[in-house]
C-alpha positions as CSV (number, residue, x, y, z in Angstrom):
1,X,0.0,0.0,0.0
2,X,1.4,3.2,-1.1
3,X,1.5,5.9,1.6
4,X,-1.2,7.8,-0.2
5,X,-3.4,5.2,0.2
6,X,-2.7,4.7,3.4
7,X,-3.0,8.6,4.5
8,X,-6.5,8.1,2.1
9,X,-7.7,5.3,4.1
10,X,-7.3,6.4,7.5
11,X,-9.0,9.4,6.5
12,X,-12.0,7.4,5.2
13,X,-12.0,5.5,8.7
14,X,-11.7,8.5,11.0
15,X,-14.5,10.0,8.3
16,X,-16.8,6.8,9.5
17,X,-16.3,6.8,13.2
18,X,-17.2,10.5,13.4
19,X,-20.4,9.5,11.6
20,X,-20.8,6.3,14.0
21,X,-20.4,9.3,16.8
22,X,-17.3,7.6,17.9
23,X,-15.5,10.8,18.7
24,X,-12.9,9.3,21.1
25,X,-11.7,5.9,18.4
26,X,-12.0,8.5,15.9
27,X,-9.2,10.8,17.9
28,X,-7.3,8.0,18.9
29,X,-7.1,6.9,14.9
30,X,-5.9,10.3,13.8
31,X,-3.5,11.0,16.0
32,X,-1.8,8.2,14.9
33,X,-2.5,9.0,11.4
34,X,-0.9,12.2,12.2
35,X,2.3,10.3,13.6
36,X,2.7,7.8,10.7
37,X,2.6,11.0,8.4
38,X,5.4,12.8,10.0
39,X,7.4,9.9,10.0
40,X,6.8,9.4,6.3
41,X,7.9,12.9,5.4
42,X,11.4,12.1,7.2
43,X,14.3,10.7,6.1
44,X,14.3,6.0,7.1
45,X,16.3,6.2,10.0
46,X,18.9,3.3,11.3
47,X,18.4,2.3,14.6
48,X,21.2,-0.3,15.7
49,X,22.0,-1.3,12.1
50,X,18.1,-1.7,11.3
51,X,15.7,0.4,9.6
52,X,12.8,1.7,11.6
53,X,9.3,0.2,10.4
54,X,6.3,2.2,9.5
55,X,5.8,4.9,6.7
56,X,7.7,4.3,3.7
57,X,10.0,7.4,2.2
58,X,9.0,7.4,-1.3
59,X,10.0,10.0,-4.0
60,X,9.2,13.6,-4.1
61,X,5.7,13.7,-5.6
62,X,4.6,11.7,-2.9
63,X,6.6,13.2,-0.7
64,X,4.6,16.8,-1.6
65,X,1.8,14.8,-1.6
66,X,2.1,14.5,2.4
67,X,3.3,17.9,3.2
68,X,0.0,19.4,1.6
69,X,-2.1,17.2,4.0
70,X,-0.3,18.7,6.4
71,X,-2.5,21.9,7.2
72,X,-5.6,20.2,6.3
73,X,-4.3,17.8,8.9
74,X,-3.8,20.5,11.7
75,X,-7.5,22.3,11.2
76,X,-8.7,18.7,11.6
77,X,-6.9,18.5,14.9
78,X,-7.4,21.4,16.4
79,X,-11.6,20.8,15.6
80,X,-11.0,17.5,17.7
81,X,-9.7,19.0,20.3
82,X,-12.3,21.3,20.2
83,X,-14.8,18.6,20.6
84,X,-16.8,19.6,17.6
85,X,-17.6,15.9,15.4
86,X,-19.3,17.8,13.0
87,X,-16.6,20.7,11.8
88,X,-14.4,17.9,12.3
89,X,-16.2,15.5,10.0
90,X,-16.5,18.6,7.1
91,X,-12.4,19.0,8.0
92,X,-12.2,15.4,7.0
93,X,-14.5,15.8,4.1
94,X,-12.6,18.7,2.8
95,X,-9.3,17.2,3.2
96,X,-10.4,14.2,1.4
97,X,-11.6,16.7,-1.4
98,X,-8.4,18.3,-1.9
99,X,-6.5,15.3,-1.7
100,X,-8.4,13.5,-4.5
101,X,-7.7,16.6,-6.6
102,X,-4.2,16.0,-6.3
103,X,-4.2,12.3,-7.3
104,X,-1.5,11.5,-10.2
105,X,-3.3,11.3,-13.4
C-alpha cells in the first residue's frame, strides 16, 4: 500500500467513526495518522544497524503529496480537540476533497 493510500484510508476511517459518533476511536485513529505521516515525510532512519518500520520514504511527488495534508491535517486536529464531530467530519470531508484533486493522473 502506497503511503497515499494509506493517509486516504485512514482518512476514510476516522470520516466513519465520526459519523458512528465515535469521537474518542475517531481521535485516537488520527492522531496516529498524524504520527505515521510525519514519519513518512522524514528521512528512514537506522536504529542499531536496522531500519525503523512504519511509513515508507517514497519519491518527491509523494513526498509533496504529504506535506500538503499537512494543514488540512492541523485544522482537523485542532476541531477534535475542540470537541466539535461535525466541523471535524466537514475538516475530514474537505481534506479528502483536496487530496483526491491532487491524485497522479
Amino acid at each position: 500500500m502506497s503511503n497515499r493510500d494509506h493517509l486516504v484510508d485512514g482518512l476514510h476511517s476516522i470520516l466513519e467513526e465520526l459519523w458512528e459518533g465515535s469521537d474518542r476511536i475517531a481521535a485516537s485513529e488520527f492522531r496516529k495518522l498524524m504520527v505515521w505521516r510525519a514519519r513518512a515525510v522524514k528521512p528512514p532512519s537506522n536504529v542499531h544497524g536496522r531500519d525503523v518500520p512504519g511509513a515508507r520514504f517514497q519519491d518527491a511527488q509523494d513526498l509533496s503529496f504529504l506535506e500538503f495534508a499537512a494543514a488540512g491535517m492541523r485544522n482537523i486536529d485542532a476541531a477534535l480537540c475542540a470537541g466539535d464531530s461535525s466541523i471535524t467530519a466537514q475538516l475530514v470531508k474537505d481534506l479528502l476533497s483536496s487530496l483526491s484533486e491532487r491524485q497522479p493522473v
